[in-house]
N, C-alpha and C positions, 0 to 999 in steps of 0.2 A: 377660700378665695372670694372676691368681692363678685355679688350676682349685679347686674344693675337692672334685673327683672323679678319681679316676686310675687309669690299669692302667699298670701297671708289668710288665716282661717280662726275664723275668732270660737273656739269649742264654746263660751260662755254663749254665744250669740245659738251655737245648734242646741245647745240642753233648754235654749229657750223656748225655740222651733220645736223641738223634743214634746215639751211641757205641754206646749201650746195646740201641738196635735192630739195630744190624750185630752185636754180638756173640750176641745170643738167636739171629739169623735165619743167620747164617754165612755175607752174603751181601751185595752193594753196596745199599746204601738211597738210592732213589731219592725225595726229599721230596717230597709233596703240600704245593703253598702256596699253592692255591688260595683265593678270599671273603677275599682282601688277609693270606696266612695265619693263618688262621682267627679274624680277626679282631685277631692281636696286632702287621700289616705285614708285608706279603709281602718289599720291598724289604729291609727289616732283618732279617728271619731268614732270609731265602736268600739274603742278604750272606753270614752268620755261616755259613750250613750248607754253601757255598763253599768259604769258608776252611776247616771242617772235613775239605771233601773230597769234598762232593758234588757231582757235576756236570751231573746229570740234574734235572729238575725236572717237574712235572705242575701243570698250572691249571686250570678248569672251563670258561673262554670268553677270546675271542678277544682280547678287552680287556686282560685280565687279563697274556694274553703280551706283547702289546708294551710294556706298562707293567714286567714282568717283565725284558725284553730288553734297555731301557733301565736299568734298575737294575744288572743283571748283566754286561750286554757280551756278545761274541761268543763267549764261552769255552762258554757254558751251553748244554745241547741243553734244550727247553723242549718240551712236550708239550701241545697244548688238551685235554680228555677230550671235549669237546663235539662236536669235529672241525672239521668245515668249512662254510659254507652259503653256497651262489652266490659270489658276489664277496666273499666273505671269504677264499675261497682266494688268491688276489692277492696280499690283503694279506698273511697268514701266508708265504705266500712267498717275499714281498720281504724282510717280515724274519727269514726263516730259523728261523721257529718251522713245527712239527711238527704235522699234525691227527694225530687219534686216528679214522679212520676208523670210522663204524660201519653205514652202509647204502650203497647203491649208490650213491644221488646224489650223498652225500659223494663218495667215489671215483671219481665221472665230473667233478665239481669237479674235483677236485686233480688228474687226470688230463690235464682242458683246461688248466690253465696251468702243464703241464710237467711235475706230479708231484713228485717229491722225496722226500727222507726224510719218513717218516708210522709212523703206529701204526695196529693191527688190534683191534677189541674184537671178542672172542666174547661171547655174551649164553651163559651155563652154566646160565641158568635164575632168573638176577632179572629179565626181563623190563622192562630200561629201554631200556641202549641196547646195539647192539652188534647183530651178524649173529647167525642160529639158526647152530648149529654144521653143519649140514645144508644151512645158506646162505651157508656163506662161500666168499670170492674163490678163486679158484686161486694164487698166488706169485704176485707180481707184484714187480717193479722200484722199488726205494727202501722196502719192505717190511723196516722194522730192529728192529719190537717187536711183539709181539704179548699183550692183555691180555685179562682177565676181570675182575669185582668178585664177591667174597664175599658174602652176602646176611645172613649170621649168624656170620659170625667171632667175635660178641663172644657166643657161645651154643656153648661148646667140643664139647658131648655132642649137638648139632643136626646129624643125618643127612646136612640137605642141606649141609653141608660138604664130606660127601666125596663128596656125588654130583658138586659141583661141580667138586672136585678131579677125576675121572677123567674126566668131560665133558671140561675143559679139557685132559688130558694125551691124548687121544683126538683132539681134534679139532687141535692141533698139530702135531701127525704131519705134519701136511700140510706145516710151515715151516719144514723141519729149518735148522739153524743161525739161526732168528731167535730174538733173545732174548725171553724169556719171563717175563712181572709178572703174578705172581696174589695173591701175599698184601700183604692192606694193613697195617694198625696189629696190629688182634687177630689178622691171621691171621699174622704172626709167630710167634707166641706156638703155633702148633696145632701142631708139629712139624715136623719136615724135611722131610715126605713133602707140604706143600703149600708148600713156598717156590719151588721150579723156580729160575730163573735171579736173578732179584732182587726186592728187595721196594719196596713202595712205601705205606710209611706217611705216616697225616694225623694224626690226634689224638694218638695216643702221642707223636710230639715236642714237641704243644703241652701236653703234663701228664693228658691222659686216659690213663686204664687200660684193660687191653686184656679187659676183662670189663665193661667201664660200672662199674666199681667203682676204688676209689683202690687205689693197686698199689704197693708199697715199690719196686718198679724203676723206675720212671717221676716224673722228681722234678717239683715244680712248676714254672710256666714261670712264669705268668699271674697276677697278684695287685691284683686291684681294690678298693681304698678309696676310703673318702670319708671326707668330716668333721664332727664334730659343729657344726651351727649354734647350736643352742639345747636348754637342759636347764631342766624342770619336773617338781614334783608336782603329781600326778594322782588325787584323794580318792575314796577306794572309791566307785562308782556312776556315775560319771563316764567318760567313753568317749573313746576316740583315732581321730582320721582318718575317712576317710567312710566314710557308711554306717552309724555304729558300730562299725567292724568290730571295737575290743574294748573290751570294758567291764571296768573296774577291779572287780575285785571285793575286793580290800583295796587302801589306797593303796601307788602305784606312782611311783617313777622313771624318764623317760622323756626319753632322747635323740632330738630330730627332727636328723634327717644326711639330708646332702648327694647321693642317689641317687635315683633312680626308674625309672620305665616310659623314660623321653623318655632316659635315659641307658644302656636296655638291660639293667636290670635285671628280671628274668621276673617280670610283674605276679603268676602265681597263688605267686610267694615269698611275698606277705602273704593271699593268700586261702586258701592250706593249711595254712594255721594252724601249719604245720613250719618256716617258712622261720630261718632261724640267723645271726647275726652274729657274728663276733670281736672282741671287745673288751677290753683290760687283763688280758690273758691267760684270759680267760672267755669261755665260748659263748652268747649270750645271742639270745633270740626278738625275732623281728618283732613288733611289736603292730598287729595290724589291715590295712586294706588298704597295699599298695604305692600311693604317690600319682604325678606326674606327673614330679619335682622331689626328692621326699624319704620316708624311709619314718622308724617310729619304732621306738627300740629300749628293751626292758627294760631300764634301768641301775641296779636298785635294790640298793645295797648296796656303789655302785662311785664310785670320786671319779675320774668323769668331767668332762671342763671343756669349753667351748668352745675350737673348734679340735682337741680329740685327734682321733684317726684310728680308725675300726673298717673291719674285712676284711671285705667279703662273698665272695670267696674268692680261695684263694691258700694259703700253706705250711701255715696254721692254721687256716683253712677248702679243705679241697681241693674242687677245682671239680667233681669226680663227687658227692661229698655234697650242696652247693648244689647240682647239676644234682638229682638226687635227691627235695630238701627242696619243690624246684618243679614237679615233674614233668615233667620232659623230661629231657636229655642233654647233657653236658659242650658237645658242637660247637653248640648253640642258645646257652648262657649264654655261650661266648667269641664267635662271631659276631655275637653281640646288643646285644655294646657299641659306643655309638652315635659319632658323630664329636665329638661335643662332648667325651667323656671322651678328654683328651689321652694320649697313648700317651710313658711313659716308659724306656729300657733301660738295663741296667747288664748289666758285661760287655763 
């Protein structure tokens, strides 16, 4: 059936992103494809980023891997970051996916049913998951990774960077020969002296820049349209969508398209009065609130019709700008698109 809302996901565009992070980092990139990656299908771009060459992969929960494992086959070493909890070690056992240990309990899990290949977080001082570096295990057997998370990678001249860094190459000492993941997306990008053994980017392969800003090395992935349902004049005085949220104050041009909240579009796109659209080669504002279903776009002075297409982002609106124009972050606007906006690839 006909969608009139779509993200489209250009794979050639991520094996570029792909590329582009082994060569900045000088180092195997191991992909994040975790939240069905990152919303744009975990199965289809860690298909593609296979075939590239990668063969490591990281998810956030346990769900995630076996649906991963089934897509990929037996070739993939597949990591949970979440680890393991009670009788989910079993399962991750059986089918030969990896916890990502981070506390004791975890590791007396995986310990009762046999243990296995597994990963170690150190906690370097974000304070989510992972052992204090003061807390962690002696070596232990099936011990093949060893990780931390960056807190501000996407913050170059932020201190706690390199506290992090030397926490982490201090407290490793401990696992000589296990390899070693500390930089994600941004921390790529910080120099040599925090990549250690390999990396393990998430957003930079899905089109985010490694400052929360659009980055000419990082090309689009992700490009969600919709379509225009209906186009009206709207006589100065006169108001659009609820609320009022904007009143004409000369008469205006006014495309209602096929997008909203219920589709994962970031409602405060129409309440910050910033939000942008791409249209007929123009950038053209929201008017008023984001609705449930559809939002409405300035078209005055444009021979828009029923059925054309506008971007809310993608090559022509990059999705750090949209992140930006809504107040939040690239990874909210691509994990926010909802299941009803059918997912298309090319490539």
């Amino acid at each position: 059936m006909h969608a009139p809302a779509r993200l489209t996901v250009d794979l050639n565009a991520l094996a570029r992103n792909y590329q582009t992070l082994g060569r900045v980092s000088g180092l195997p990139v191991q992909p994040v494809v975790k939240a069905d990656g990152y919303g744009l299908g975990a199965a289809a771009v860690a298909t593609r980023l296979m075939a590239e060459g990668a063969r490591t992969f990281f998810v956030a929960r346990g769900t995630e891997g076996i649906a991963l494992r089934e897509a990929l086959g037996p070739e993939a070493v597949i990591y949970v970051l979440d680890g393991c909890h009670g009788d989910q070690a079993a399962t991750l056992k059986a089918a030969g996916i990896r916890p990502v240990i981070n506390h004791g309990q975890q590791q007396a899990a995986w310990t009762a049913v046999g243990g296995g290949p597994c990963g170690l977080q150190i906690d370097t001082g974000m304070n989510r998951l992972g052992f204090r570096p003061e807390d962690a295990p002696e070596p232990f057997e099936g011990l093949e990774l060893v990780m931390t998370h960056l807190a501000c990678a996407d913050e170059p001249s932020e201190p706690m960077n390199t506290r992090q860094r030397d926490a982490f190459a201090a407290a490793t000492l401990k696992y000589p020969g296990v390899t070693r993941s500390f930089a994600n997306s941004s921390g790529c990008f910080l120099g040599p002296e925090f990549r250690f053994d390999v990396v393990r980017p998430g957003i930079g392969l899905y089109g985010g820049g490694p400052e929360a800003k659009a980055d000419p090395r990082i090309a689009a992935v992700a490009t969600l349209t919709a379509e225009v349902l209906q186009t009206r004049d709207v006589p100065a005085g006169e108001s659009v969508g609820y609320s009022r949220g904007f009143i004409a104050e000369t008469p205006v041009r006014v495309a209602t398209c096929a997008t909203g909240y219920a589709d994962g579009l970031i409602r405060a796109t129409g309440t910050s009065g910033s939000g942008q659209v791409w249209v007929h080669g123009e950038t053209r504002r929201i008017l008023g609130r984001v609705s449930m279903d559809v939002i409405a776009v300035d078209i005055t002075g444009l021979d828009v019709a029923v059925g054309d297409s506008i971007e809310l982002f993608g090559a022509n609106r990059l999705v750090d700008d949209a992140a930006k124009a809504a107040g939040t972050i690239s990874y909210e606007m691509l994990t926010s698109v909802m299941p009803r906006v059918p997912r298309a690839y090319i490539g």
